[in-house]
C-alpha positions in Angstrom: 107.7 81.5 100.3 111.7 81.6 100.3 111.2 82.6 96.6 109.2 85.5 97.7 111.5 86.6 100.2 114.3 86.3 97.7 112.8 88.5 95.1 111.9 91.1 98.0 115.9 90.6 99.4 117.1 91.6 96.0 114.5 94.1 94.8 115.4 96.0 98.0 119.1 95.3 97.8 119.3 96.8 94.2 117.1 99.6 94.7 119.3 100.8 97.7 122.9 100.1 96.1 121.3 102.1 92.9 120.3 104.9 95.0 124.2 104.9 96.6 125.9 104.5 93.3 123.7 107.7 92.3 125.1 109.5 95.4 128.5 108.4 94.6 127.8 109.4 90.7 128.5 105.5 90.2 125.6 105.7 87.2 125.3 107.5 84.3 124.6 111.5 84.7 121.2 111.2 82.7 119.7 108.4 84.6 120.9 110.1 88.1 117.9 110.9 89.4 119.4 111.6 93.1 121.5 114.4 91.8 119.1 115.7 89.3 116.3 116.5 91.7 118.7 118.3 93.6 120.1 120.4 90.1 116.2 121.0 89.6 115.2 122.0 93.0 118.1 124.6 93.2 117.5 125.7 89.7 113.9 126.5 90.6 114.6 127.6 93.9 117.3 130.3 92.5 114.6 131.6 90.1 112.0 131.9 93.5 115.0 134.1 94.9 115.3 136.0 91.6 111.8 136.7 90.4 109.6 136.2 93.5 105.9 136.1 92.8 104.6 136.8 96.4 107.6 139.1 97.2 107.0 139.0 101.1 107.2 135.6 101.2 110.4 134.6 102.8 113.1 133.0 101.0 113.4 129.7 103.7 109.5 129.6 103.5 107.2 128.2 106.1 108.1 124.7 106.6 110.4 124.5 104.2 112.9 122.2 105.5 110.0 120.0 106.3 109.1 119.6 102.4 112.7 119.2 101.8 113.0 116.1 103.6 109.7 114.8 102.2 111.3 115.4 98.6 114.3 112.6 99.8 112.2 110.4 102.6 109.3 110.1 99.3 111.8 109.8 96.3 114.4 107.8 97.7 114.1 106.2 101.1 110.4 105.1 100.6 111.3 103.5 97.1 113.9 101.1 98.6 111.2 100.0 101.5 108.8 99.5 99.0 110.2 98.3 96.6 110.4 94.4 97.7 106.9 94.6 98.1 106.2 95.6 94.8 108.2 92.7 93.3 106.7 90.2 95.8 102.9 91.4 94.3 104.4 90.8 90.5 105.6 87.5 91.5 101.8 87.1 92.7 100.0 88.1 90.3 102.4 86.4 87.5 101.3 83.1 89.2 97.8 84.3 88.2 98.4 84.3 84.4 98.5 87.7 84.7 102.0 89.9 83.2 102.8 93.6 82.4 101.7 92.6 78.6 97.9 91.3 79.7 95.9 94.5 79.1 97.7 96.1 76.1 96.1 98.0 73.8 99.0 99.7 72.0 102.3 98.3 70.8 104.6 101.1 70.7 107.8 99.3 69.9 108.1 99.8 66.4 107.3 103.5 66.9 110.4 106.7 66.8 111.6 107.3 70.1 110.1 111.0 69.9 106.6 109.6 69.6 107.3 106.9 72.4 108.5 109.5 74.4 105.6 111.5 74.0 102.6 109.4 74.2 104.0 107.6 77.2 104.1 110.8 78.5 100.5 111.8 78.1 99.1 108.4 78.8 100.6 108.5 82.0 100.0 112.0 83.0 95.8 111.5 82.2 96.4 108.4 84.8 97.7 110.4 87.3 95.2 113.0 86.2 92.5 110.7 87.0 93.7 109.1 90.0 94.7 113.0 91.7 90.7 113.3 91.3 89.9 110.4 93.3 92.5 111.6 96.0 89.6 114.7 96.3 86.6 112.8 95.7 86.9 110.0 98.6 87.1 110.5 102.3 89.2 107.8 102.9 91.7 108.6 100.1 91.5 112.6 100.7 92.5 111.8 104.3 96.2 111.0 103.4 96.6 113.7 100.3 95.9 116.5 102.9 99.2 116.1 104.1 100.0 117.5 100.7 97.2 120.1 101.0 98.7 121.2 104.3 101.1 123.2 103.0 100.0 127.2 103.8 103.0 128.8 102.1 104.0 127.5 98.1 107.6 126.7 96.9 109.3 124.4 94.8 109.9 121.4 97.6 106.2 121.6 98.4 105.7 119.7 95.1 107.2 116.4 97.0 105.2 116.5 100.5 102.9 113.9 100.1 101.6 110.8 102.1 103.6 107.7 101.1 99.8 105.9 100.7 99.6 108.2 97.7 102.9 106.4 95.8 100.9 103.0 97.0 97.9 104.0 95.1 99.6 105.9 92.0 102.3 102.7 91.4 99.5 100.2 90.9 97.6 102.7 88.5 101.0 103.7 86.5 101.7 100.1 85.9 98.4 99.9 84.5 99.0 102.4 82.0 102.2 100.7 81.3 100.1 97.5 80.8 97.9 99.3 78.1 101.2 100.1 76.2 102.0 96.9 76.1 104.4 97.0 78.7 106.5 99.3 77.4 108.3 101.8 78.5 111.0 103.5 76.2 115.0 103.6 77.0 114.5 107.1 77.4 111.5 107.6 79.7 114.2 109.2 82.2 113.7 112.1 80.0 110.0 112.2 80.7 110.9 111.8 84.6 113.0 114.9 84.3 110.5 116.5 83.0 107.9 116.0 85.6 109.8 116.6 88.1 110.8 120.1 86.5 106.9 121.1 85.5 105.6 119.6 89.4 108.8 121.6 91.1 107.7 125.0 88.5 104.0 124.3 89.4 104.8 124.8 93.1 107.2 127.7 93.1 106.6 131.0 94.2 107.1 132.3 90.3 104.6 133.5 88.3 104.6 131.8 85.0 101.5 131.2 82.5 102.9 129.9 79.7 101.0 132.0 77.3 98.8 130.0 74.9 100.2 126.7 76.2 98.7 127.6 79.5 95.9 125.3 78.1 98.8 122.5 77.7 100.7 122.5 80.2 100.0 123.0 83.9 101.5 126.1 85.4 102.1 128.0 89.0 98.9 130.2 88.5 96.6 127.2 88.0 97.9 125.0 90.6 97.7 127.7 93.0 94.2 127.3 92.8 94.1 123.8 93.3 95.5 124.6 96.7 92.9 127.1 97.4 91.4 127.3 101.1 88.1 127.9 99.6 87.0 125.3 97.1 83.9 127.0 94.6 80.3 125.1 96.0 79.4 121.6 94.8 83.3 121.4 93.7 85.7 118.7 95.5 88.9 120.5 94.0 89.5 121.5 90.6 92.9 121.8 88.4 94.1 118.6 88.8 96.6 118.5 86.5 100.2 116.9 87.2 102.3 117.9 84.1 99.5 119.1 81.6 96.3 121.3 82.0 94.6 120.3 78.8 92.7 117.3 80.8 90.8 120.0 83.5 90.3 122.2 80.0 88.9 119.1 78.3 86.9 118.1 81.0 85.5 121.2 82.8 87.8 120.7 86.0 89.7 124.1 85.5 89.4 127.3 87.8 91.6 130.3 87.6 89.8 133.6 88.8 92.2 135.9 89.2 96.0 135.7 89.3 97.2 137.7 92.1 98.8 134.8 93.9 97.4 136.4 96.8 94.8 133.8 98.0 94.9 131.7 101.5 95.9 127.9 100.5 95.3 124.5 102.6 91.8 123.1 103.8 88.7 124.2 106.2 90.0 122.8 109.4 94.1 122.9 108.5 94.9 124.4 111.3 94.6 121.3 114.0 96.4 119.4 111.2 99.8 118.0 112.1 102.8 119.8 111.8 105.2 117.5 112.0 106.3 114.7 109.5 105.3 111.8 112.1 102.2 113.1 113.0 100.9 114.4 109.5 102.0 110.3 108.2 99.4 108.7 111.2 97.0 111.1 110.5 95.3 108.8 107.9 95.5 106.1 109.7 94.0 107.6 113.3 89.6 107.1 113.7 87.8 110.0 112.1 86.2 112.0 114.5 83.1 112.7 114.3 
Protein backbone atom coordinates (compact mmCIF):
# COMPACT_ATOMS: atom_id res chain seq x y z
CA UNK A 1 0.00 0.00 0.00
CA UNK A 2 2.73 2.69 1.11
CA UNK A 3 4.17 2.00 -2.48
CA UNK A 4 0.93 2.95 -3.97
CA UNK A 5 0.58 6.04 -2.01
CA UNK A 6 4.09 6.90 -2.91
CA UNK A 7 3.72 6.63 -6.60
CA UNK A 8 0.31 8.75 -6.26
CA UNK A 9 2.46 11.47 -3.73
CA UNK A 10 4.91 11.90 -6.57
CA UNK A 11 2.81 11.55 -9.67
CA UNK A 12 0.75 14.46 -8.18
CA UNK A 13 3.65 16.32 -6.80
CA UNK A 14 5.37 16.43 -10.32
CA UNK A 15 2.32 17.08 -12.27
CA UNK A 16 1.64 20.24 -10.08
CA UNK A 17 5.32 21.63 -9.78
CA UNK A 18 5.32 21.02 -13.88
CA UNK A 19 2.27 22.95 -14.29
CA UNK A 20 3.95 25.98 -11.93
CA UNK A 21 7.28 25.83 -13.71
CA UNK A 22 5.05 26.29 -16.96
CA UNK A 23 3.39 29.38 -15.27
CA UNK A 24 6.66 30.63 -14.24
CA UNK A 25 8.13 29.70 -18.01
CA UNK A 26 10.53 27.36 -15.88
CA UNK A 27 10.19 24.73 -19.10
CA UNK A 28 10.98 24.94 -22.39
CA UNK A 29 8.58 27.37 -24.62
CA UNK A 30 7.51 24.25 -26.96
CA UNK A 31 6.54 21.97 -24.32
CA UNK A 32 4.58 24.87 -22.34
CA UNK A 33 1.42 23.83 -22.71
CA UNK A 34 -0.01 26.43 -19.84
CA UNK A 35 1.01 29.34 -21.97
CA UNK A 36 0.32 28.00 -25.26
CA UNK A 37 -3.39 27.39 -24.78
CA UNK A 38 -3.56 30.72 -23.76
CA UNK A 39 -1.38 32.08 -27.19
CA UNK A 40 -3.98 29.78 -29.05
CA UNK A 41 -7.18 30.83 -27.39
CA UNK A 42 -6.31 34.57 -27.93
CA UNK A 43 -5.09 33.93 -31.39
CA UNK A 44 -8.45 32.35 -32.25
CA UNK A 45 -10.45 34.57 -30.23
CA UNK A 46 -8.89 37.79 -32.06
CA UNK A 47 -9.76 36.23 -35.45
CA UNK A 48 -13.69 35.68 -33.77
CA UNK A 49 -13.43 39.59 -33.23
CA UNK A 50 -12.03 40.17 -36.72
CA UNK A 51 -14.04 37.98 -39.05
CA UNK A 52 -17.19 37.10 -37.07
CA UNK A 53 -19.25 34.32 -38.58
CA UNK A 54 -22.62 35.00 -36.64
CA UNK A 55 -22.02 38.85 -36.57
CA UNK A 56 -24.61 39.54 -33.81
CA UNK A 57 -23.17 37.34 -31.59
CA UNK A 58 -21.44 39.20 -28.89
CA UNK A 59 -17.85 39.38 -28.52
CA UNK A 60 -17.91 38.04 -24.46
CA UNK A 61 -20.49 35.34 -25.67
CA UNK A 62 -23.03 33.62 -23.49
CA UNK A 63 -21.25 31.96 -20.82
CA UNK A 64 -18.14 32.59 -21.84
CA UNK A 65 -16.27 33.12 -18.76
CA UNK A 66 -17.79 29.84 -17.73
CA UNK A 67 -15.94 27.86 -20.68
CA UNK A 68 -12.92 29.82 -19.81
CA UNK A 69 -12.52 28.36 -16.60
CA UNK A 70 -13.44 24.92 -17.78
CA UNK A 71 -10.48 25.32 -20.41
CA UNK A 72 -7.92 25.72 -16.92
CA UNK A 73 -10.18 23.61 -14.21
CA UNK A 74 -10.09 20.48 -17.31
CA UNK A 75 -6.44 21.11 -18.58
CA UNK A 76 -4.65 21.85 -15.67
CA UNK A 77 -6.26 21.52 -12.28
CA UNK A 78 -8.08 18.17 -13.08
CA UNK A 79 -4.71 16.63 -14.50
CA UNK A 80 -2.77 17.13 -11.13
CA UNK A 81 -5.95 15.40 -9.10
CA UNK A 82 -5.84 12.75 -11.37
CA UNK A 83 -2.98 12.18 -12.10
CA UNK A 84 -1.91 9.93 -8.80
CA UNK A 85 -4.69 7.87 -9.68
CA UNK A 86 -3.59 7.18 -12.95
CA UNK A 87 -0.12 6.06 -11.80
CA UNK A 88 -1.60 4.02 -8.86
CA UNK A 89 -3.88 1.94 -11.81
CA UNK A 90 -0.30 1.36 -13.85
CA UNK A 91 1.25 0.18 -10.84
CA UNK A 92 -1.88 -2.26 -10.70
CA UNK A 93 -2.20 -3.44 -13.68
CA UNK A 94 1.88 -3.92 -14.05
CA UNK A 95 1.51 -6.39 -11.17
CA UNK A 96 -0.85 -8.10 -13.64
CA UNK A 97 1.87 -8.88 -16.30
CA UNK A 98 0.28 -6.31 -18.07
CA UNK A 99 2.68 -2.99 -19.54
CA UNK A 100 2.20 -0.14 -22.06
CA UNK A 101 4.11 -2.65 -24.71
CA UNK A 102 1.34 -5.75 -24.18
CA UNK A 103 -1.00 -5.04 -27.10
CA UNK A 104 1.37 -3.59 -29.77
CA UNK A 105 0.85 -4.07 -33.11
CA UNK A 106 3.26 -1.47 -34.63
CA UNK A 107 6.84 -0.59 -33.70
CA UNK A 108 7.32 2.87 -34.85
CA UNK A 109 10.75 3.44 -33.37
CA UNK A 110 12.83 2.93 -36.25
CA UNK A 111 10.49 5.21 -38.32
CA UNK A 112 11.30 9.39 -39.35
CA UNK A 113 9.96 11.58 -36.88
CA UNK A 114 7.54 13.07 -39.63
CA UNK A 115 5.88 9.74 -40.08
CA UNK A 116 5.84 9.12 -36.16
CA UNK A 117 4.32 12.34 -35.84
CA UNK A 118 1.81 11.63 -38.19
CA UNK A 119 0.40 8.28 -37.65
CA UNK A 120 0.32 8.85 -33.94
CA UNK A 121 -1.65 11.47 -34.86
CA UNK A 122 -4.40 9.70 -36.77
CA UNK A 123 -4.31 6.61 -34.61
CA UNK A 124 -5.20 8.62 -31.83
CA UNK A 125 -7.72 10.93 -33.35
CA UNK A 126 -9.89 7.56 -34.87
CA UNK A 127 -9.75 6.57 -30.87
CA UNK A 128 -11.13 9.54 -29.82
CA UNK A 129 -13.28 9.33 -32.96
CA UNK A 130 -14.68 6.29 -31.71
CA UNK A 131 -14.96 6.77 -28.24
CA UNK A 132 -16.87 10.61 -28.97
CA UNK A 133 -19.54 8.17 -30.58
CA UNK A 134 -20.09 6.20 -27.54
CA UNK A 135 -20.36 9.43 -25.55
CA UNK A 136 -23.82 9.81 -27.93
CA UNK A 137 -24.83 6.32 -28.17
CA UNK A 138 -25.18 5.44 -24.23
CA UNK A 139 -27.41 7.05 -21.69
CA UNK A 140 -25.15 6.71 -19.00
CA UNK A 141 -22.12 8.08 -20.93
CA UNK A 142 -24.24 10.95 -22.92
CA UNK A 143 -25.38 12.09 -19.38
CA UNK A 144 -21.95 13.69 -18.57
CA UNK A 145 -20.94 14.91 -22.40
CA UNK A 146 -24.12 17.17 -22.29
CA UNK A 147 -22.41 19.40 -20.20
CA UNK A 148 -20.41 19.93 -23.35
CA UNK A 149 -23.54 19.96 -25.44
CA UNK A 150 -24.94 22.58 -23.22
CA UNK A 151 -23.33 25.25 -24.71
CA UNK A 152 -26.25 27.49 -26.73
CA UNK A 153 -23.78 30.13 -28.07
CA UNK A 154 -20.16 28.72 -30.08
CA UNK A 155 -16.64 30.17 -29.39
CA UNK A 156 -13.29 29.06 -29.20
CA UNK A 157 -13.35 28.24 -25.12
CA UNK A 158 -16.47 26.19 -25.71
CA UNK A 159 -14.05 23.56 -27.25
CA UNK A 160 -12.75 22.84 -23.35
CA UNK A 161 -16.27 22.60 -21.40
CA UNK A 162 -16.52 19.13 -20.78
CA UNK A 163 -17.35 16.78 -17.80
CA UNK A 164 -14.09 15.63 -16.15
CA UNK A 165 -15.74 11.75 -16.45
CA UNK A 166 -15.08 12.35 -20.23
CA UNK A 167 -10.89 12.69 -19.58
CA UNK A 168 -11.62 9.36 -17.19
CA UNK A 169 -13.00 7.53 -20.13
CA UNK A 170 -10.77 9.08 -23.09
CA UNK A 171 -7.21 8.44 -20.84
CA UNK A 172 -7.81 4.73 -20.55
CA UNK A 173 -8.72 4.54 -24.44
CA UNK A 174 -5.62 6.90 -25.53
CA UNK A 175 -3.35 4.66 -23.62
CA UNK A 176 -4.64 1.91 -25.48
CA UNK A 177 -3.84 3.35 -28.72
CA UNK A 178 -0.46 4.06 -27.34
CA UNK A 179 -0.36 0.34 -26.40
CA UNK A 180 -0.97 -0.65 -30.08
CA UNK A 181 2.16 1.50 -31.02
CA UNK A 182 4.00 -0.18 -28.98
CA UNK A 183 4.12 2.19 -26.38
CA UNK A 184 5.38 4.81 -28.10
CA UNK A 185 4.98 8.02 -28.32
CA UNK A 186 7.48 10.32 -30.26
CA UNK A 187 9.76 13.30 -28.58
CA UNK A 188 7.72 15.48 -30.45
CA UNK A 189 4.11 14.52 -29.87
CA UNK A 190 3.82 18.18 -28.20
CA UNK A 191 3.59 19.13 -31.71
CA UNK A 192 0.53 16.96 -32.33
CA UNK A 193 -0.91 18.45 -28.84
CA UNK A 194 -0.57 21.91 -30.34
CA UNK A 195 -2.23 20.99 -32.97
CA UNK A 196 -5.38 19.65 -31.49
CA UNK A 197 -5.75 22.05 -29.42
CA UNK A 198 -5.57 24.67 -32.39
CA UNK A 199 -8.12 22.49 -34.88
CA UNK A 200 -10.67 21.73 -31.40
CA UNK A 201 -10.29 25.71 -30.41
CA UNK A 202 -10.97 26.65 -34.70
CA UNK A 203 -13.71 23.94 -34.66
CA UNK A 204 -15.59 25.90 -32.03
CA UNK A 205 -15.08 29.49 -32.96
CA UNK A 206 -17.50 31.68 -34.30
CA UNK A 207 -15.43 31.81 -37.89
CA UNK A 208 -16.43 30.37 -40.79
CA UNK A 209 -13.77 28.21 -42.28
CA UNK A 210 -14.22 25.06 -44.71
CA UNK A 211 -11.04 24.30 -45.66
CA UNK A 212 -11.82 23.77 -49.23
CA UNK A 213 -11.16 20.24 -50.47
CA UNK A 214 -9.52 19.20 -47.13
CA UNK A 215 -12.92 19.88 -45.63
CA UNK A 216 -13.09 15.96 -46.14
CA UNK A 217 -9.67 15.81 -43.95
CA UNK A 218 -9.81 17.84 -41.41
CA UNK A 219 -12.67 18.85 -39.25
CA UNK A 220 -13.84 22.35 -39.49
CA UNK A 221 -16.39 25.16 -37.73
CA UNK A 222 -19.12 24.45 -40.39
CA UNK A 223 -19.20 20.69 -39.65
CA UNK A 224 -18.90 20.76 -35.97
CA UNK A 225 -21.59 23.19 -35.86
CA UNK A 226 -23.80 20.55 -36.78
CA UNK A 227 -22.71 18.27 -34.31
CA UNK A 228 -24.08 20.62 -31.83
CA UNK A 229 -27.27 20.89 -33.53
CA UNK A 230 -30.57 21.10 -31.33
CA UNK A 231 -32.30 18.95 -33.79
CA UNK A 232 -30.45 15.63 -34.44
CA UNK A 233 -31.88 14.06 -38.26
CA UNK A 234 -34.36 10.79 -37.11
CA UNK A 235 -32.88 7.41 -36.16
CA UNK A 236 -29.42 9.50 -35.70
CA UNK A 237 -27.67 9.74 -32.06
CA UNK A 238 -25.42 12.70 -33.35
CA UNK A 239 -23.34 12.82 -36.37
CA UNK A 240 -19.77 14.61 -37.19
CA UNK A 241 -17.93 13.28 -34.59
CA UNK A 242 -14.75 14.23 -35.54
CA UNK A 243 -12.04 15.64 -33.05
CA UNK A 244 -9.17 16.84 -35.33
CA UNK A 245 -10.14 15.12 -38.76
CA UNK A 246 -13.42 14.64 -40.64
CA UNK A 247 -12.32 11.92 -42.97
CA UNK A 248 -13.59 9.18 -40.26
CA UNK A 249 -17.56 10.51 -40.37
CA UNK A 250 -16.82 10.67 -44.48
CA UNK A 251 -15.50 7.10 -44.34
CA UNK A 252 -18.05 5.91 -42.28
CA UNK A 253 -21.34 7.68 -43.16
CA UNK A 254 -21.42 9.81 -39.83
CA UNK A 255 -21.23 13.20 -41.67
CA UNK A 256 -24.09 15.90 -41.91
CA UNK A 257 -23.70 19.40 -43.15
CA UNK A 258 -26.98 20.84 -44.77
CA UNK A 259 -26.55 24.14 -45.19
CA UNK A 260 -23.91 26.51 -43.79
CA UNK A 261 -25.56 29.47 -42.58
CA UNK A 262 -24.26 29.07 -39.03
CA UNK A 263 -27.74 30.13 -38.23
CA UNK A 264 -29.11 26.99 -36.50
CA UNK A 265 -30.25 26.59 -32.66
CA UNK A 266 -27.46 24.32 -30.82
CA UNK A 267 -27.67 22.25 -27.41
CA UNK A 268 -30.17 19.27 -26.67
CA UNK A 269 -34.26 18.66 -26.50
CA UNK A 270 -34.60 19.51 -22.81
CA UNK A 271 -31.33 22.06 -22.34
CA UNK A 272 -33.05 24.38 -20.88
CA UNK A 273 -33.57 22.85 -17.13
CA UNK A 274 -29.88 21.90 -17.60
CA UNK A 275 -27.50 23.48 -15.09
CA UNK A 276 -26.01 26.57 -15.56
CA UNK A 277 -23.47 26.63 -13.35
CA UNK A 278 -20.08 24.63 -13.24
CA UNK A 279 -21.10 22.83 -9.90
CA UNK A 280 -24.34 21.90 -10.85
CA UNK A 281 -23.69 20.86 -14.63
CA UNK A 282 -20.45 18.43 -12.82
CA UNK A 283 -23.41 16.51 -10.35
CA UNK A 284 -25.68 16.35 -13.08
CA UNK A 285 -24.32 12.87 -14.13
CA UNK A 286 -24.19 11.73 -11.10
CA UNK A 287 -27.94 12.81 -9.73
CA UNK A 288 -31.01 9.60 -10.38
CA UNK A 289 -32.55 10.03 -13.83
CA UNK A 290 -35.88 11.00 -13.67
CA UNK A 291 -38.21 9.33 -15.13
Amino acid sequence: MLTYLNAFWNAFKGTADWTWKSITFDVPWYTNYFWGLIAISLFVWILEILFPWRKDQKIIRQDFWLDTFYMFFNFFIFSIVISGVYKMIGLLFGEFGLTIKSLALIDMSSWAPWLQLLVFFIILDFVQWFTHILLHRFEFLWRFHKVHHSVKEMGFAAHLRYHWMENVLYKPLKTFGVMILGGFEPEQAYIVHFITIAIGHFNHANIKITWGIFKYIFNNPVMHLYHHAYNVPEGRYGMNYGISLSLWDYIFGTSYVPEDSGTIEIGFKGDDAFPKDFIGQNLYGFAPKKQ
